[in-house]
N, C-alpha and C positions, 0 to 999 in steps of 0.2 A: 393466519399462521406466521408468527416470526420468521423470519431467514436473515443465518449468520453467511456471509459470504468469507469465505478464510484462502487467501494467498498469502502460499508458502513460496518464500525466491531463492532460498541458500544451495546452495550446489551438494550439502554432504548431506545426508539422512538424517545424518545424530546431530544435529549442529543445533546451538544455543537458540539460535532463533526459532526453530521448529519446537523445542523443548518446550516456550515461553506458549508460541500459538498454541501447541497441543493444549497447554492445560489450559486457558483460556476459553478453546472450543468444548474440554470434556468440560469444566463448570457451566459453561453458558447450556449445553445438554442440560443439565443435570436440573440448574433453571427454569428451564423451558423445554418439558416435557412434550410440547404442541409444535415443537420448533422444528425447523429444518438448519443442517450446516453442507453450505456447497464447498467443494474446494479443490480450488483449483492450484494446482502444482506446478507452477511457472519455471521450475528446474527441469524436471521431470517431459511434460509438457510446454515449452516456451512458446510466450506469443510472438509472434510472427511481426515481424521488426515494419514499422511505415514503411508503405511503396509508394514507387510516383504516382498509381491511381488512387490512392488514397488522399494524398496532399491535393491531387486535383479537386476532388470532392471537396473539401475544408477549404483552400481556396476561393471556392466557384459561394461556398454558404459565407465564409466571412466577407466577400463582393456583396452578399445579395443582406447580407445584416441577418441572416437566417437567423429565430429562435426558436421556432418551430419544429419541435422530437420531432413530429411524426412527416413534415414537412420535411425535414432532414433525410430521415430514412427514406424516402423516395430520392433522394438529389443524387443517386448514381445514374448513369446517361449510358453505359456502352459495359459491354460482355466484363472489360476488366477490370471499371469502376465498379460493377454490380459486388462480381467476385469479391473482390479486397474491401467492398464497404458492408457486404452481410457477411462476413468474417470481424470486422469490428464490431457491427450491433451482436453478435453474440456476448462479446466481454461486458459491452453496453449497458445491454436490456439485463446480466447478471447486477451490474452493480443499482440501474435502479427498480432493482426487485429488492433489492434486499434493506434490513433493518436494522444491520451491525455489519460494518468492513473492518476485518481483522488481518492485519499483515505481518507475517514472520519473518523478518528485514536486517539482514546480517550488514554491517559495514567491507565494503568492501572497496580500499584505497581510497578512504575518505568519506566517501559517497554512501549512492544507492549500486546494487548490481544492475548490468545490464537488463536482465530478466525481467527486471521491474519496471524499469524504464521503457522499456518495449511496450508493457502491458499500456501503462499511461499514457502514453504518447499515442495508443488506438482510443484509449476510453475520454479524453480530452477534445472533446470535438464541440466545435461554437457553440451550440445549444446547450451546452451543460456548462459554459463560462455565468459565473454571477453577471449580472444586469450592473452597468455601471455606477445605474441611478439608484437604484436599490441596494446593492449587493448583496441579491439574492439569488440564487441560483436551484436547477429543480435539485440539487444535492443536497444543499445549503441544511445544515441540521442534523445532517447523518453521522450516527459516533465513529467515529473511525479508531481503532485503536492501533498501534505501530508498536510493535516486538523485535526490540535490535538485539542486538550481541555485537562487541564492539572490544579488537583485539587490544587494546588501551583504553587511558581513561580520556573522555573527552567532556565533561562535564562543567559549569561555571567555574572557572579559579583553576582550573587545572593547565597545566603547561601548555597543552596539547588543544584546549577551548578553540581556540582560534584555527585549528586545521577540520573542524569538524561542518563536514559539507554535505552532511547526510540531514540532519533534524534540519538546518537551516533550510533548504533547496525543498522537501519535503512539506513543510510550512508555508514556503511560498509559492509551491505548486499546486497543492489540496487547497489553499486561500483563493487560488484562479478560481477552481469549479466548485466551492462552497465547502470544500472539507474538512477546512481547517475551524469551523466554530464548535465541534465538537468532537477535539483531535488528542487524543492522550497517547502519550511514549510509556513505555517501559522498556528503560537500558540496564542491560548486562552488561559492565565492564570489564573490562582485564583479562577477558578469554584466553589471551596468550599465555598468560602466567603459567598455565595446564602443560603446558610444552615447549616454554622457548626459557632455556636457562635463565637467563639474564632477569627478567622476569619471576622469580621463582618467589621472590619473597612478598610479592603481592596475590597469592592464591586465595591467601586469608580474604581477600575484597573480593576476590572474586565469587568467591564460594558464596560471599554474603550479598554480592549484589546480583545474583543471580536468584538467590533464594528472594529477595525482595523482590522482584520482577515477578518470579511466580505466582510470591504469597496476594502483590498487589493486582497480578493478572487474577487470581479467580475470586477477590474481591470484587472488581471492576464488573465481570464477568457476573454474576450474581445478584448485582445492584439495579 
């Protein structure tokens, strides 16, 4: 049985980026009749930000050269590593169940939100680093697909190319744990245009690059 794994991270219900994932998840349904979609609402529900028991653990495995899963999941030692490390293996064990990571990924001040960055920073642990010699990792292969919305244009040639620290940093952190070999974007731009006067005469891009993002989300999604 398939499973779509879908993290939503935007703070507003209605927000561009949930817009992009929904339809996404209802095509890849509609695909995969046999399928399961988990999803997890990282606004709604946020992950629980790294603690010091946590880093101890990852520490104690990056000393020990750990790459051993299941090796790993035993490396908590005391009541509060136990705690803080079977609160990670649940985001864990979600992502390597699954057969598509779908993320609905609003820009926010450049970046990613915090929300998101909580989530990876649990699910990021030694054992799922690609193999130097290889660069291969147990993720290594997994489509990932990423659903921005992005209050300006940030795209090649555009003025703005150079502040954009969301695709880049997401590239080079999915490339750590194997994620980036089968990593597709689809960006909404110009979301502000819908409310920030100044903005008003680029609605038309937005209208159209939103509708691209959809139409190539349940393309993608179906394939």
């Amino acid at each position: 049985m398939p499973i779509l794994l879908h993290l939503d991270c935007s703070a507003r219900p209605e927000s561009v980026s949930r817009q992009i994932s929904a339809e996404f998840a209802a095509a890849w349904r509609s695909a995969h009749p046999d399928g399961r979609v988990v999803h997890r609402d990282l606004a709604a529900t946020p992950a629980r930000h790294v603690d010091a028991a946590h880093i101890e653990v990852v520490t104690r495995l990056e000393t020990a050269g750990t790459a051993d899963l299941g090796e790993a999941r035993r490396a908590a030692l005391n009541p509060e590593e136990r705690a803080s490390w079977r609160y990670s293996w649940e985001l864990i064990d979600e992502l390597l169940a699954c057969d598509v990571l779908l993320i609905g990924l609003p820009m926010y001040n450049f970046s990613v939100p915090s929300t998101f960055k909580a989530w990876f920073d649990r699910v990021a642990i030694p054992p799922l680093i690609v193999d130097s010699r290889t660069g291969k990792g147990p993720l290594s292969g997994l489509r990932t697909v990423v659903a921005t919305a992005r209050g300006g244009s940030y795209g090649p040639g555009s003025p703005r190319h150079g502040d954009d620290f969301q695709e880049p940093y997401l590239r080079a952190a999915f490339g750590m744990v194997g994620l980036a070999d089968d990593l597709l974007f689809l960006h909404a731009e110009m979301t502000k245009s819908g409310y920030v006067p100044q903005l008003a005469s680029y609605r038309r891009t937005a209208i159209d690059s939103l509708r691209q993002a959809v139409e190539r989300a349940r393309e993608i999604a179906r394939g």
